[in-house]
ChimeraX commands (.cxc) that place a marker at each C-alpha (Angstrom):
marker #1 position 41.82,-66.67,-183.25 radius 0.5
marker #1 position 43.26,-65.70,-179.62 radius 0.5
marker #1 position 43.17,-62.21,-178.07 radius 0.5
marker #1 position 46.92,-62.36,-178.52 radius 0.5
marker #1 position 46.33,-61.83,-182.28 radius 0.5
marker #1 position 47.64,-64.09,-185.28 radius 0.5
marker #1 position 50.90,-66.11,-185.77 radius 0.5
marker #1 position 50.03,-66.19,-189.57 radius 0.5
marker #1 position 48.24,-64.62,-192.31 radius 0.5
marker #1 position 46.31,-68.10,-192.27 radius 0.5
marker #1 position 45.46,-67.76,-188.65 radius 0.5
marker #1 position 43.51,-64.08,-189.11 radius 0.5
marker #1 position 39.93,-64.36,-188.87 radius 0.5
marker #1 position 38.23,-62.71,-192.09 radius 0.5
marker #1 position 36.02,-60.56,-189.73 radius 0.5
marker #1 position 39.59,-59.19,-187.84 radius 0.5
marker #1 position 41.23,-58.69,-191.54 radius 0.5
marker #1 position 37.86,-56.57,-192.68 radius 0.5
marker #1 position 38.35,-54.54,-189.57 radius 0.5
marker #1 position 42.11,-54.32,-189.95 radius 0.5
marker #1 position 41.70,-52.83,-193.66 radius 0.5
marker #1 position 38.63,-50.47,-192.73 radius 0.5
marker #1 position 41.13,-48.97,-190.25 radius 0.5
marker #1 position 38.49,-49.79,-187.01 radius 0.5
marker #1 position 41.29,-51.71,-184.93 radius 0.5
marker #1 position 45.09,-52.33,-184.41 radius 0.5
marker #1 position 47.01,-54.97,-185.45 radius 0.5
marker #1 position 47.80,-57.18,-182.77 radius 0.5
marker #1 position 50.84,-59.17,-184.14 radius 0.5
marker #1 position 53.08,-58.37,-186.62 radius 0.5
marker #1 position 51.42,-60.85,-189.50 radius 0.5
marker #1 position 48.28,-58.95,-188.86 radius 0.5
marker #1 position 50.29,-56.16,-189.91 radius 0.5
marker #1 position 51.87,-57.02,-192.96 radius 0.5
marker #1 position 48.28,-58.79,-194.16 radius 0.5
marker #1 position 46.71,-55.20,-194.09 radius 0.5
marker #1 position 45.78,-54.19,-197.54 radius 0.5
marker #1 position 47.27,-50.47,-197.97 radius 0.5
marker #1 position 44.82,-49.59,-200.94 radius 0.5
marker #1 position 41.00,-50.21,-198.45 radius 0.5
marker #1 position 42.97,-48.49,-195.91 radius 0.5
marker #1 position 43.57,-45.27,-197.45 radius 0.5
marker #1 position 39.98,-45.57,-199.06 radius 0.5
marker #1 position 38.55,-46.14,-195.19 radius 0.5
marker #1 position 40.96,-43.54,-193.77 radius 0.5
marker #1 position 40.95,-41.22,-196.69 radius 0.5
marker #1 position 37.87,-41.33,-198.69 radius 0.5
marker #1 position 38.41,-38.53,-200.67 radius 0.5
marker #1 position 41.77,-39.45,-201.82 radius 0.5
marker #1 position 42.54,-38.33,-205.37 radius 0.5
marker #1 position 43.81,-40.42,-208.22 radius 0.5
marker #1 position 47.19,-40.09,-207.96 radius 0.5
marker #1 position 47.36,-41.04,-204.10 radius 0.5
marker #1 position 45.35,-44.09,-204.98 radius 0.5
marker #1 position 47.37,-45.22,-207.41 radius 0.5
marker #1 position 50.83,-44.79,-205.79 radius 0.5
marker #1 position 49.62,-46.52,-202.29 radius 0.5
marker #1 position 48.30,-49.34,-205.00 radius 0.5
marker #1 position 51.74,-50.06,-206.69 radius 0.5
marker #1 position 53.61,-49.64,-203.16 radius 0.5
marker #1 position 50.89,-52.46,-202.16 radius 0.5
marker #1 position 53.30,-54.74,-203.78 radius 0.5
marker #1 position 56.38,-53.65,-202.07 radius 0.5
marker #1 position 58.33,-54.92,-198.59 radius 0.5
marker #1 position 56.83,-53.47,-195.57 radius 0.5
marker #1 position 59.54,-50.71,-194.87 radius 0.5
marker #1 position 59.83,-49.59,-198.75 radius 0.5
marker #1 position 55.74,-49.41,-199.01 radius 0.5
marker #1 position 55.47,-47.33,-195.50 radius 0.5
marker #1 position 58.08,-44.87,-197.15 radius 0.5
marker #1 position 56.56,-44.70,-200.26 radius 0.5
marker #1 position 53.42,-43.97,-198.71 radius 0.5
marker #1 position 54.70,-41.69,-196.34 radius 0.5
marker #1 position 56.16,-39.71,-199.29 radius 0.5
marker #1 position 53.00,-39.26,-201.06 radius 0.5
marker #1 position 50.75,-38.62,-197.89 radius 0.5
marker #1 position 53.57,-35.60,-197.57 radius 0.5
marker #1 position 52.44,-34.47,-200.96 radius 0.5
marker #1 position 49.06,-34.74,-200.67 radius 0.5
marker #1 position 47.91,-33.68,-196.91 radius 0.5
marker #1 position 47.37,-30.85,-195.12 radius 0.5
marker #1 position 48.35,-30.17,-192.03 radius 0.5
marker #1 position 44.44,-30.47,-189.99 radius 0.5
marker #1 position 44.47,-33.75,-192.32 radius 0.5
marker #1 position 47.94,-34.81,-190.75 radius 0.5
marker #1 position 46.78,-34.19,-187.44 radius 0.5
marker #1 position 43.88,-36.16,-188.00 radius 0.5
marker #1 position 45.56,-39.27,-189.04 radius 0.5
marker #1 position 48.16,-38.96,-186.22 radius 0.5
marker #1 position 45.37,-39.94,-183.94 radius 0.5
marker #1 position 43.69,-42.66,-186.14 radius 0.5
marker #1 position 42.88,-45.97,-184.25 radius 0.5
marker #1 position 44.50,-47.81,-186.96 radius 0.5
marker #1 position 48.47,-48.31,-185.78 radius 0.5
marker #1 position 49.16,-48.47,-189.75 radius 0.5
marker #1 position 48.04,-44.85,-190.15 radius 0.5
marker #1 position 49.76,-43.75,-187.41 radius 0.5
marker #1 position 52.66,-45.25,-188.76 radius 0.5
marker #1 position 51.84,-43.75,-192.11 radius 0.5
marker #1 position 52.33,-40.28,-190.72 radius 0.5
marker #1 position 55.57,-41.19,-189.46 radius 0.5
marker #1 position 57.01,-41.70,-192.55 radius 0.5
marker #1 position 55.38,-38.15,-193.61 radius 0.5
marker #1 position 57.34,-36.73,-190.83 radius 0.5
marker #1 position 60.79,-38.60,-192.41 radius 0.5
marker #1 position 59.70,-37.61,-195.81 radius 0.5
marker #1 position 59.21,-33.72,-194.93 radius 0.5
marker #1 position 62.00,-33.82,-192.62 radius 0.5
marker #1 position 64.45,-31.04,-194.18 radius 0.5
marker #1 position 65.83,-29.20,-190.69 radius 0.5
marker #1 position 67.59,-31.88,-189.28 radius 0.5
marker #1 position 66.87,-35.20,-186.51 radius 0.5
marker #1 position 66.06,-32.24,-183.81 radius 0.5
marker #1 position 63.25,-31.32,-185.68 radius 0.5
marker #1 position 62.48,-34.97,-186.79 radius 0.5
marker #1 position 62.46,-36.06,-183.47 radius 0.5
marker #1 position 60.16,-33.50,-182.15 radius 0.5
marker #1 position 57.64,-34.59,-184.15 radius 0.5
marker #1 position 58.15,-38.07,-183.73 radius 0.5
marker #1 position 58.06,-37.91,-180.28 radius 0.5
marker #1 position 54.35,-38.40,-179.60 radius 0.5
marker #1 position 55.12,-41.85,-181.94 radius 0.5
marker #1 position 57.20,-43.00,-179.51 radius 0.5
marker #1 position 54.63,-43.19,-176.54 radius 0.5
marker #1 position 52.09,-45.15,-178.66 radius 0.5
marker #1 position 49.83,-47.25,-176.39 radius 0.5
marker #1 position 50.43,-49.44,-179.85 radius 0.5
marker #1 position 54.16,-51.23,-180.48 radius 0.5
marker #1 position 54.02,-50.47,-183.69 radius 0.5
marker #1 position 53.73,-46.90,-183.27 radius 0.5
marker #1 position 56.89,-46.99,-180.66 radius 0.5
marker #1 position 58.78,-49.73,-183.71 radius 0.5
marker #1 position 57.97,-47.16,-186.40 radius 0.5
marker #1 position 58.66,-44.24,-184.72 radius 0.5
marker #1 position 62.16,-45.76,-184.28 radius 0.5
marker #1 position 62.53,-46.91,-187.37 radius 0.5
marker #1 position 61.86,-43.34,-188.90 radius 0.5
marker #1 position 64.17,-42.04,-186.63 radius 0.5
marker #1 position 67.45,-43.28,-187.89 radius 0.5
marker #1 position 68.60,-43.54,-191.74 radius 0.5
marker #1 position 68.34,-46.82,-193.35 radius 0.5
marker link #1:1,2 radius 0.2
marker link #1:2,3 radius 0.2
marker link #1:3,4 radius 0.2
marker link #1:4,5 radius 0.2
marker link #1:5,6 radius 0.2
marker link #1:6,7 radius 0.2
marker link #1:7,8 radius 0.2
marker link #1:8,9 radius 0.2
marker link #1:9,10 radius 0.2
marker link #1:10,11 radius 0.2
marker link #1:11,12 radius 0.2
marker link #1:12,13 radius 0.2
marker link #1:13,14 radius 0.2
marker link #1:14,15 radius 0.2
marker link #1:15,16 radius 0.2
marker link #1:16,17 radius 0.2
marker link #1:17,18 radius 0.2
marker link #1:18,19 radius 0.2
marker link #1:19,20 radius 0.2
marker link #1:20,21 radius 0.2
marker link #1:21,22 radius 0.2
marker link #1:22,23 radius 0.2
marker link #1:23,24 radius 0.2
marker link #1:24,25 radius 0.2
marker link #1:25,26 radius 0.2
marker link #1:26,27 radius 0.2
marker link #1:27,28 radius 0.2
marker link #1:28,29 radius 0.2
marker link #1:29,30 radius 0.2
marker link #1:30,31 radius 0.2
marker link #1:31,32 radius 0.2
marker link #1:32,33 radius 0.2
marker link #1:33,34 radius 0.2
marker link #1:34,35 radius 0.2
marker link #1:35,36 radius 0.2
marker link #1:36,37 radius 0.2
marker link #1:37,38 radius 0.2
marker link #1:38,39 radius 0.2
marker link #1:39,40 radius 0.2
marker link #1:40,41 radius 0.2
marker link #1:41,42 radius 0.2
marker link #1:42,43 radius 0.2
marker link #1:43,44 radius 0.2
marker link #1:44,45 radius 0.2
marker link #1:45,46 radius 0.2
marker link #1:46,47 radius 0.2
marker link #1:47,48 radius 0.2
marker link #1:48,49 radius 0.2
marker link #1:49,50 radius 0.2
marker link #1:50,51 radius 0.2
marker link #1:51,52 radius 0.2
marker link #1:52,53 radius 0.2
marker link #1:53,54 radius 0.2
marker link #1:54,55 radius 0.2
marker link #1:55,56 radius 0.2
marker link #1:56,57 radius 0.2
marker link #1:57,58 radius 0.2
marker link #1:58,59 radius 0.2
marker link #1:59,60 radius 0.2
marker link #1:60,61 radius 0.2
marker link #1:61,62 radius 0.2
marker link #1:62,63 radius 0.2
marker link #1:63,64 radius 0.2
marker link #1:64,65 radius 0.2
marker link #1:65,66 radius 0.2
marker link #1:66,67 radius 0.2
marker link #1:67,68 radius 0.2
marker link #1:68,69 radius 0.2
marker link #1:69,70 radius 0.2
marker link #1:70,71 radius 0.2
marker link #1:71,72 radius 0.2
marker link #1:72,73 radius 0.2
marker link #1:73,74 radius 0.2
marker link #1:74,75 radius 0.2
marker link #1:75,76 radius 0.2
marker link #1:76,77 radius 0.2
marker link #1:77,78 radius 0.2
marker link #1:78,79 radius 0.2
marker link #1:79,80 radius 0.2
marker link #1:80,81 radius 0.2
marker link #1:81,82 radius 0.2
marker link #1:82,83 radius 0.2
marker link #1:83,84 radius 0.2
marker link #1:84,85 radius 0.2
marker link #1:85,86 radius 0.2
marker link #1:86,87 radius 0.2
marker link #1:87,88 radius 0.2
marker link #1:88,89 radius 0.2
marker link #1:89,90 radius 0.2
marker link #1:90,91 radius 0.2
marker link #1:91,92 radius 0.2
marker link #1:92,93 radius 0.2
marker link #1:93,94 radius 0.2
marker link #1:94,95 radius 0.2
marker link #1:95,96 radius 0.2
marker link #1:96,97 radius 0.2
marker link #1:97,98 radius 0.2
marker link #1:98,99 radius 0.2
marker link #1:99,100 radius 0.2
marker link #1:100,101 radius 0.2
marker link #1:101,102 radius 0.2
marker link #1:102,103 radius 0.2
marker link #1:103,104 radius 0.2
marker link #1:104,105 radius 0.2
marker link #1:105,106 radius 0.2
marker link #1:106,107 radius 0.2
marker link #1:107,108 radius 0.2
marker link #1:108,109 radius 0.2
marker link #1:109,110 radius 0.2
marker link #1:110,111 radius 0.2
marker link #1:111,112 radius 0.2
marker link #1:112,113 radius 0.2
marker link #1:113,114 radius 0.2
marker link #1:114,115 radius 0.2
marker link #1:115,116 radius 0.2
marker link #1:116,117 radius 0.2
marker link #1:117,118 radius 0.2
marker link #1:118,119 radius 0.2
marker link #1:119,120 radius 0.2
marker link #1:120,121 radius 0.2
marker link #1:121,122 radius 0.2
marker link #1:122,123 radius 0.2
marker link #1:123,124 radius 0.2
marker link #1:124,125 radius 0.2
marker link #1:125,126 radius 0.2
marker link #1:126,127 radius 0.2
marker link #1:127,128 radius 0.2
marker link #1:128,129 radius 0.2
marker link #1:129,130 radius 0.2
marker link #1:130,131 radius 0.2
marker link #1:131,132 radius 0.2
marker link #1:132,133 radius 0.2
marker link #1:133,134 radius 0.2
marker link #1:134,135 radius 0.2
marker link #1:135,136 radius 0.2
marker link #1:136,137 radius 0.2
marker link #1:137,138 radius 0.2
marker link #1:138,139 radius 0.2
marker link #1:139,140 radius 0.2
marker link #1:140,141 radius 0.2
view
């Protein structure tokens, strides 16, 4: 596989995809991205996730990419505290940066002011996905 990353699930080296899912590097293309598997993410990122957070990142596993990040999103909202927010925000997986993104959208209640302020730092992700996702969380659907 190149330093560019990926054209295909196919293409991702099993080493890259272990690393991907453990949460110890970005994805590089956007089919690196959608390989990740949600459930060893949150275990690696997480590890003392309870049994309910487990389970709902497992069944959103299943979903399309924008439906599973706001599903996720939702439940992180539930579950995390604000230190653990601010912990993820800077994770070196893009994924759980994006995560907390859609925990912004999902606790958003004061308006797209608000949202936006706290999106903000989303926006000037060294990552693309980061900037994509902060974007995407940005404007209703």
């Amino acid at each position: 596989m190149s330093e560019r990353g990926a054209s295909s699930r196919a293409d991702i080296d099993t080493a890259h995809l272990d690393a991907l899912n453990a949460g110890t590097t970005p994805a590089r293309t956007l089919a690196e991205a959608l390989a990740i598997d949600h459930k060893a993410l949150l275990a690696a990122a997480i590890p003392d996730a309870d049994e309910e957070l487990r389970s709902i990142v497992a069944d959103a596993q299943q979903l399309g990419i924008l439906k599973r990040m706001t599903r996720i999103g939702s439940a992180l909202a539930d579950h995390l505290n604000a230190a653990e927010v601010e912990r993820l925000a800077d994770h070196t997986s893009d994924t759980v940066r994006g995560w907390i993104c859609f925990l912004h959208a999902a606790r958003s209640t004061t308006g797209p002011a608000s949202l936006l302020s706290r999106l903000r730092r989303f926006a000037d992700d060294e990552h693309f996905a980061g900037r994509v996702v902060s974007g995407l969380r940005t404007f209703p659907h």
